[in-house]
C-alpha positions in Angstrom: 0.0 0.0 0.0 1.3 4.0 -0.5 2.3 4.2 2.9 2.3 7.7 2.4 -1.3 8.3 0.8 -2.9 6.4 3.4 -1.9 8.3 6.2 -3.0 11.2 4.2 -6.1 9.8 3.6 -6.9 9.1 7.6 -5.7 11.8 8.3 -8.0 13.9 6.4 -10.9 11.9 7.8 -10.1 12.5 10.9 -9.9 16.0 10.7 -13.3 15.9 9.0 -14.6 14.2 11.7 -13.5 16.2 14.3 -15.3 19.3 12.7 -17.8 17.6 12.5 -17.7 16.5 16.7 -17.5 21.0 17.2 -20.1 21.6 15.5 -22.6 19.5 17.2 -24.2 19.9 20.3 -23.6 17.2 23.3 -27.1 15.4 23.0 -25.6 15.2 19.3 -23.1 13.8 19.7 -24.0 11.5 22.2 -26.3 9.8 19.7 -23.9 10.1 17.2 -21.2 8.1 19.1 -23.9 5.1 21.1 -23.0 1.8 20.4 -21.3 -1.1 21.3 -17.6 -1.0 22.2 -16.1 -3.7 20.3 -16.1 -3.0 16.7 -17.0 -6.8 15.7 -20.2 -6.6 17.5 -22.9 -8.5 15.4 -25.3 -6.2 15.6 -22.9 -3.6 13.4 -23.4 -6.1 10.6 -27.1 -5.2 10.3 -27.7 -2.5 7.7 -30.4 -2.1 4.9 -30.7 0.0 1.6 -34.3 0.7 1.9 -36.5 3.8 3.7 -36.6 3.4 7.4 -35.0 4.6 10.3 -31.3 3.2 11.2 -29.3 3.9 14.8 -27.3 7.0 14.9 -27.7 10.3 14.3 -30.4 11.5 12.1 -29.1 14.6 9.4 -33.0 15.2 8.9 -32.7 17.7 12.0 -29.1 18.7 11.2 -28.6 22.4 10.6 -26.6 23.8 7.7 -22.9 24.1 9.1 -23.4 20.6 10.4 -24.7 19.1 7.3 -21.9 20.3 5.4 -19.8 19.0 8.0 -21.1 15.2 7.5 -21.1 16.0 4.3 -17.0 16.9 4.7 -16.7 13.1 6.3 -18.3 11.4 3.3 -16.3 12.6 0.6 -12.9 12.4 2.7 -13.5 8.5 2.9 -14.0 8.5 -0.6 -12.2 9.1 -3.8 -13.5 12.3 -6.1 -15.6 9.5 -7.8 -16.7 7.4 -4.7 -17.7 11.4 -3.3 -19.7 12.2 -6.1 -21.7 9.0 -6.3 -22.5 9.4 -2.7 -23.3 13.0 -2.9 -25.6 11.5 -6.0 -27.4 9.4 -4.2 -28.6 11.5 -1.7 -29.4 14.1 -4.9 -31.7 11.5 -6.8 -33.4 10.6 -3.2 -34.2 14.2 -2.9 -35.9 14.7 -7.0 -37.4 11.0 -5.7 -39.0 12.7 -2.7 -40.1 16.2 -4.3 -41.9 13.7 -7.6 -44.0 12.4 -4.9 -44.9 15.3 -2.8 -42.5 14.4 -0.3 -40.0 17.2 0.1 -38.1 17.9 3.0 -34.9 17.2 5.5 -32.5 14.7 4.3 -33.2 11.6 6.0 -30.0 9.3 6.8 -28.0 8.3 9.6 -24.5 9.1 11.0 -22.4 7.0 13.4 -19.0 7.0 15.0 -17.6 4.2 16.4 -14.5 3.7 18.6 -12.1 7.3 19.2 -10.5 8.5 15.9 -8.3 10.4 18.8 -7.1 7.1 20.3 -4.4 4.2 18.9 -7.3 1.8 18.4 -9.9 1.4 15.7 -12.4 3.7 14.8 -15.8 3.6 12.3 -17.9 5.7 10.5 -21.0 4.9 8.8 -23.7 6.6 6.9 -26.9 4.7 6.2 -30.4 5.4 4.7 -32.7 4.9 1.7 -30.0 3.9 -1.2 -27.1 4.9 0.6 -24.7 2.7 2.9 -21.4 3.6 3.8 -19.2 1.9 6.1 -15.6 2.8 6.8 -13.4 1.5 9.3 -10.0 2.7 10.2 -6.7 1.3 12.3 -3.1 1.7 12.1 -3.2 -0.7 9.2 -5.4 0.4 6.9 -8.6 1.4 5.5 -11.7 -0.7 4.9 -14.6 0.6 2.3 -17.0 -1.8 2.2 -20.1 -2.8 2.1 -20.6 0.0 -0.2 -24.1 0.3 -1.7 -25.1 3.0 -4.2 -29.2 3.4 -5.4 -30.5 5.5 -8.0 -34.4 6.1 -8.0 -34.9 6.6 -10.6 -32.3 5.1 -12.6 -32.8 8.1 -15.3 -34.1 11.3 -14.4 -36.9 12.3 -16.8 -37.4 15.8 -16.0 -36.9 19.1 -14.6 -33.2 20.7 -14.1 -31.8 17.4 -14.2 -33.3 15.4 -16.3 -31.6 12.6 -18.7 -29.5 11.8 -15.5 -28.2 8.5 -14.7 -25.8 8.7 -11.6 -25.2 4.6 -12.1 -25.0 5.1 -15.6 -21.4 3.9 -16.0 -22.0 0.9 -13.9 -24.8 0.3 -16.9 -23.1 1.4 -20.0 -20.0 -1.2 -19.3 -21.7 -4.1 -18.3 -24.3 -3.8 -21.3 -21.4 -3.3 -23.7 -19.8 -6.3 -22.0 -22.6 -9.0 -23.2 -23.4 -7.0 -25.9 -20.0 -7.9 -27.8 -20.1 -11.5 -26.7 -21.1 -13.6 -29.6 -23.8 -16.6 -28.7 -21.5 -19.2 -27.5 -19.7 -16.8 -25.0 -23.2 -15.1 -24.3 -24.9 -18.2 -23.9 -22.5 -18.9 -20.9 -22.6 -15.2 -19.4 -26.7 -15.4 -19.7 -28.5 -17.1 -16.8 -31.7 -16.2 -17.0 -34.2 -14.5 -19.5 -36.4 -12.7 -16.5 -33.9 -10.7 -13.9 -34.3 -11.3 -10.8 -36.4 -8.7 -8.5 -32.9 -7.2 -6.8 -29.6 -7.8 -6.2 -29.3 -11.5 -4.6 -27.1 -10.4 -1.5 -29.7 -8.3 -0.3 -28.4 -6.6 2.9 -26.9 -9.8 4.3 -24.5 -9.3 6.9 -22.1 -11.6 4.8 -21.9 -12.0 1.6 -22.0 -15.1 0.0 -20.2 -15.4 -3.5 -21.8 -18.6 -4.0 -25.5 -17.3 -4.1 -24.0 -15.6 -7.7 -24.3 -17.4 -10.6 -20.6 -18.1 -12.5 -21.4 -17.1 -15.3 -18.3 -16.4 -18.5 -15.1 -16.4 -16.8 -12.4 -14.1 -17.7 -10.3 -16.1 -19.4 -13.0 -17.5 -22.5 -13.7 -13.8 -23.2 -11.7 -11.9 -26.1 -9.2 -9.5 -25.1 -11.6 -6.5 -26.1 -14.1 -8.0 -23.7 -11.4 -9.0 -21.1 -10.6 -4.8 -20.9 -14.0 -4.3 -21.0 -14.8 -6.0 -17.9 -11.6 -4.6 -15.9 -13.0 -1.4 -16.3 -16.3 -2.5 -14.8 -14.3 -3.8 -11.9 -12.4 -0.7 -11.8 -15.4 1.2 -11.6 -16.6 -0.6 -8.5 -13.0 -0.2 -7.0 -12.8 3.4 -7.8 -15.1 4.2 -5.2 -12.4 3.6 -2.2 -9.6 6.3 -2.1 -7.1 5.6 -4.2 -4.5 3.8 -1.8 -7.0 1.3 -0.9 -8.7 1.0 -4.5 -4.9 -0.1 -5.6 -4.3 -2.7 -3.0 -7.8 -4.3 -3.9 -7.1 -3.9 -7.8 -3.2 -5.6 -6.7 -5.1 -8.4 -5.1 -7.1 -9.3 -7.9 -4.5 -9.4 -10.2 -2.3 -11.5 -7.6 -5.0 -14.0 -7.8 -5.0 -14.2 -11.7 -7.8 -12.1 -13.4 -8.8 -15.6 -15.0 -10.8 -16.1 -11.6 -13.1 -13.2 -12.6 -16.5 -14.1 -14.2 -19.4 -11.7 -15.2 -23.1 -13.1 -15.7 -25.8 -11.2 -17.0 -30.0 -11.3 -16.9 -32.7 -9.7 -18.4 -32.8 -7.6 -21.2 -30.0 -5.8 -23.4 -31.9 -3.2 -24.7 -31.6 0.4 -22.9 -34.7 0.4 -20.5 -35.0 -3.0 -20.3 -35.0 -4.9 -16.7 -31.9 -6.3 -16.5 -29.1 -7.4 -13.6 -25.7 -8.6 -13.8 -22.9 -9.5 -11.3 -19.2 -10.1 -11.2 -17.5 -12.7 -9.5 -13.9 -12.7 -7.8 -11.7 -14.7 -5.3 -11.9 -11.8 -2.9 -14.6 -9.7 -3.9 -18.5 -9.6 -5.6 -20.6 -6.8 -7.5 -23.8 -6.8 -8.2 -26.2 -4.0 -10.1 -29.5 -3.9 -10.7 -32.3 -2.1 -12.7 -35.4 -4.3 -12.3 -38.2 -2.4 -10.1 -40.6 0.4 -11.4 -40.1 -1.4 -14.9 -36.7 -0.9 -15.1 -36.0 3.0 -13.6 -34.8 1.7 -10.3 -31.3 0.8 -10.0 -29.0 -0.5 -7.0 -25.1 -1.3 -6.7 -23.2 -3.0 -4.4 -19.5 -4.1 -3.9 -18.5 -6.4 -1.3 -15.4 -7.8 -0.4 -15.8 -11.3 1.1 -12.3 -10.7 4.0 -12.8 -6.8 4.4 -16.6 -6.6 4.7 -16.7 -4.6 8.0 -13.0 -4.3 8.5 -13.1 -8.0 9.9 -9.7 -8.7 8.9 -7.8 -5.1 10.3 -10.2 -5.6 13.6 -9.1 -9.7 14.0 -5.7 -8.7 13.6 -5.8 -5.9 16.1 -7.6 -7.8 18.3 -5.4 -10.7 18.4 -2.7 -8.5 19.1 -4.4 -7.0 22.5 -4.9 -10.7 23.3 -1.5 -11.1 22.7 -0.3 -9.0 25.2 
């Protein structure tokens, strides 16, 4: 890993976070910091991508020097890309709510977990409808993930910003992707004529590569196709800042890029209801635009050993115990 761009990176969320600790009042951040005290505690495995309330603290009564101070946090634990999907998510939710005549607050939830001040590990999460962040920091390194991303719609029909598709990318690749396969090669990548309803994870608390189909592994595609899919990948990847985007992108290619495989369902056509998912050793991806007939997308990327930070907190952990 860039030793030196990771320490830059913490250090720049730290520093967003403590603005964001001054600019809150006590009860604030009292809610803002409840919760267990180890960081592997199962209930911080439960999350959801749909409406409903979450634990932390709610932005909805936030005001504005304190929204733009969460807003500070979330795009310094991303990179410029990973910021600007998040910020787009929350920007679609809002053009969601004013179509149906629900206009107001933001609604999500904030949490900190552990002391960024302290040698130990630290969290901070961000959670609500389409939008799950969850970023976990030690001495060691930087974990990302899960890392959801909705768009409702999918493609903005009107007003100032219509024709806009924040997932649009995730879409374009992956439809090019099967698109250039010919029928043999297609026929493999294909599973199913009828999508399924969402992404087949769901909001597990682990993520099983298994419940993916295989699908056309990297090494029967064409070289065309091969780049075409490591930019999909890379897309996904992207999202993390850019030291920990490279050590995931190193690991994959350590493994042999012939262990990726992309499989596709639903329709090709632009509007169509369609899903697909990639495959890896150490990582999954899946995207779908399936509900409201098509105009309702989700993303996710999880990595099978850093979902949570499990492997940064076992390894601090067993060093305490070690002691």
């Amino acid at each position: 890993m860039d030793v030196y761009r990771w320490e830059a990176t913490a250090a720049g969320v730290r520093e967003a976070v403590r603005e964001l600790l001054r600019v809150l009042e006590p009860e604030q951040v009292r809610v803002l910091r409840a919760g267990p005290a180890r960081l592997d505690a199962p209930e911080l495995r439960e999350w959801t991508y749909l409406p409903g309330a979450r634990p932390g603290l709610s932005t909805e009564g936030l005001d504005s020097h304190q929204r733009e101070a969460v807003d500070a946090v979330l795009a310094a634990a991303h990179s410029a890309a990973g910021a600007q999907l998040a910020r787009g998510a929350v920007e679609v939710e809002r053009h969601r709510r004013a179509m149906v005549g629900g206009a107001g607050a933001d609604r999500y939830w904030v949490r900190l977990l552990g002391d960024p001040e302290g040698g130990g590990p630290w969290a901070w999460r961000m959670n609500g409808h389409h939008l799950a962040v969850h970023v976990l920091i030690t001495a060691a390194g930087l974990r990302v993930t899960p890392h959801f991303i909705g768009s409702e719609p999918a493609r903005i029909a009107d007003g100032p910003h219509a024709g806009r598709r924040l997932l649009g990318p995730e879409e374009d690749l992956a439809r090019q992707l099967v698109t250039d396969l010919d029928d043999g090669r297609r026929g493999k990548a294909v599973f199913a004529a009828a999508p399924p309803d969402d992404i087949l994870t769901r909001d597990d608390p682990f993520a099983d590569p298994d419940r993916l189909p295989t699908g056309l592994t990297y090494g029967d595609m064409t070289p065309g196709q091969q780049e075409t899919l490591q930019c999909l990948v890379r897309r996904y990847l992207d999202r993390a800042p850019a030291a920990y985007a490279r050590e995931c992108w190193s690991d994959t290619v350590a493994h042999g890029l012939d262990a990726l495989s992309f499989a596709w369902a639903g329709g090709r056509e632009p509007g169509e209801r369609h899903y697909y998912c990639v495959r890896a050793p150490d990582f999954l991806i899946e995207y779908d635009n399936t509900q409201d007939n098509g105009n309702h997308a989700h993303s996710v990327w999880r990595h099978i050993r850093h979902d949570w930070g499990a492997d940064l907190l076992r390894a601090h952990y067993t060093e305490q115990h070690g002691r």
